[in-house]
C-alpha positions as CSV (number, residue, x, y, z in Angstrom):
1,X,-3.0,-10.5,8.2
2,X,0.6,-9.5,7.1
3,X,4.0,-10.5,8.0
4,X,6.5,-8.2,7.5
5,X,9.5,-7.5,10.0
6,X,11.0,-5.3,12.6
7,X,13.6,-4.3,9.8
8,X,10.6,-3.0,8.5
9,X,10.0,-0.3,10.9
10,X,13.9,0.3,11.6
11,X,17.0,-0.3,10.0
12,X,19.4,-3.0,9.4
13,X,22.9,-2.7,7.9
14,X,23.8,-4.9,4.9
15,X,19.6,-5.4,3.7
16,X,18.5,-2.6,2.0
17,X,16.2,-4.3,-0.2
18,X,14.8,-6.8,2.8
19,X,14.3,-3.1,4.5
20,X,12.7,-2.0,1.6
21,X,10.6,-4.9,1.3
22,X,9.1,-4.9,4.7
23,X,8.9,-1.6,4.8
24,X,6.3,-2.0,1.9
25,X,4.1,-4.4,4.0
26,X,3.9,-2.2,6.8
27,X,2.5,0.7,4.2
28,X,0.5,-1.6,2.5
29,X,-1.2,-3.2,5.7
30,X,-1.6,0.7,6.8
31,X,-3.1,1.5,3.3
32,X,-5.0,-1.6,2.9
33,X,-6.8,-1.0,6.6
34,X,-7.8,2.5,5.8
35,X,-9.5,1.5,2.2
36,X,-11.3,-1.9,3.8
37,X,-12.6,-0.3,7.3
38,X,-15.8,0.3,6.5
39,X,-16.0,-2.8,4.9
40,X,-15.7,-4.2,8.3
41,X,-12.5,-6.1,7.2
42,X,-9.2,-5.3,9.3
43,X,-5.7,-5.4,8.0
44,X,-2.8,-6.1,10.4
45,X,0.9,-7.1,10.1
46,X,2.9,-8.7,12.9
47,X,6.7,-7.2,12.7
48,X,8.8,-10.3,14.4
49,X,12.7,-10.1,14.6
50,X,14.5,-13.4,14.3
51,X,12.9,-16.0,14.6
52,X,13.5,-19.7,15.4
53,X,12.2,-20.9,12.0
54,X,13.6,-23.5,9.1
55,X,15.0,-20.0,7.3
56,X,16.8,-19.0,10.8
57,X,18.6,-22.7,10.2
58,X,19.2,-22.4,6.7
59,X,20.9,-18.9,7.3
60,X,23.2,-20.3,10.1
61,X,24.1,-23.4,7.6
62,X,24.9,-20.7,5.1
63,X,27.6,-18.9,7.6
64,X,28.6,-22.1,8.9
65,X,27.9,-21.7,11.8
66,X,25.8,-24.1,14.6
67,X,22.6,-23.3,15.1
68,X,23.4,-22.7,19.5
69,X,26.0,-20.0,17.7
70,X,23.8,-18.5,15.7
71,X,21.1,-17.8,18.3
72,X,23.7,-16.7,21.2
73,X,24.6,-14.1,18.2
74,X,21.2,-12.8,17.3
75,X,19.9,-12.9,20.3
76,X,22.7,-10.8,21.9
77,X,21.4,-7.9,19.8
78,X,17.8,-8.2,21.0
79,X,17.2,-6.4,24.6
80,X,15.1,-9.6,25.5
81,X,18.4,-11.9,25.2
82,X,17.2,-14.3,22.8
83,X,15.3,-14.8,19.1
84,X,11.3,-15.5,19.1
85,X,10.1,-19.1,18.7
86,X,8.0,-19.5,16.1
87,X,4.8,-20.1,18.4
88,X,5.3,-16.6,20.0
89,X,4.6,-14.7,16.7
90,X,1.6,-17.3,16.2
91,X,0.2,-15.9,19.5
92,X,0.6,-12.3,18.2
93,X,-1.0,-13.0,14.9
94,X,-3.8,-15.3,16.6
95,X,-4.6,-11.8,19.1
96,X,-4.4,-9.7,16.1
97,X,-6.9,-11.8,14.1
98,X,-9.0,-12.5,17.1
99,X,-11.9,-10.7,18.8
100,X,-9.6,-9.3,21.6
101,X,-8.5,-7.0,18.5
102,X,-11.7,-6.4,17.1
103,X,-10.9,-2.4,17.3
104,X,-7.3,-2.2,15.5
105,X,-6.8,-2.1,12.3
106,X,-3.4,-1.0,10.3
107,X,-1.3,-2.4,13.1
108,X,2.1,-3.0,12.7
109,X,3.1,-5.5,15.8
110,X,6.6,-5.4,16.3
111,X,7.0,-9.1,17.9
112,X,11.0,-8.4,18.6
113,X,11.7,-8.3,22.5
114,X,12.6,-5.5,22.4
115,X,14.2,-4.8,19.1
116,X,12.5,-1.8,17.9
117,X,12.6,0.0,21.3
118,X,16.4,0.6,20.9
């Protein structure tokens, strides 16, 4: 199981490299699945958008801005009207790692309300 990020299947403005970066997950997983399949061994990635985590916080601290602010702003930009909590992409990566998923392999899940449907 990988974690990459919606900005891995779309755009973002000012994050090329992050782009880049999860971009390379997604390939990998893809990659990854298609060499290990008949191995029996599946490779997934879940793609969240913001999400309520310690590194959400920090990045708010860094703007100065409060934490309430910071998720009215990102979520404001996701058609779902909020960021994930953390347990929501837990519940993506616990479907994509369990027998409910037992046919997919080289999934990239975006877990974004909405994010990548724009």
């Amino acid at each position: 199981m990988n974690t990459a990020s919606d900005w891995g299947l779309v755009g973002g403005r000012r994050a090329v490299a992050y782009c880049a970066s999860k971009g390379a997950v997604v390939q990998l997983t893809r990659a990854m699945a298609l060499d290990h399949a008949g191995e029996g061994i599946r490779v997934n990635a879940v793609c969240p958008s913001d999400t309520l985590t310690p590194m959400f916080e920090e990045e708010a601290r860094e703007r100065r801005v409060s934490l309430e602010r910071a998720e009215a702003e990102s979520g404001a930009e996701i058609p779902l009207g909020r960021v994930a909590r953390a347990e929501e992409v837990a519940r993506a990566i616990l479907f994509l790692a369990g027998d409910e998923a037992a046919y997919l392999t080289g999934v990239a899940l975006p877990v974004d309300g909405g994010n990548t449907a724009q």
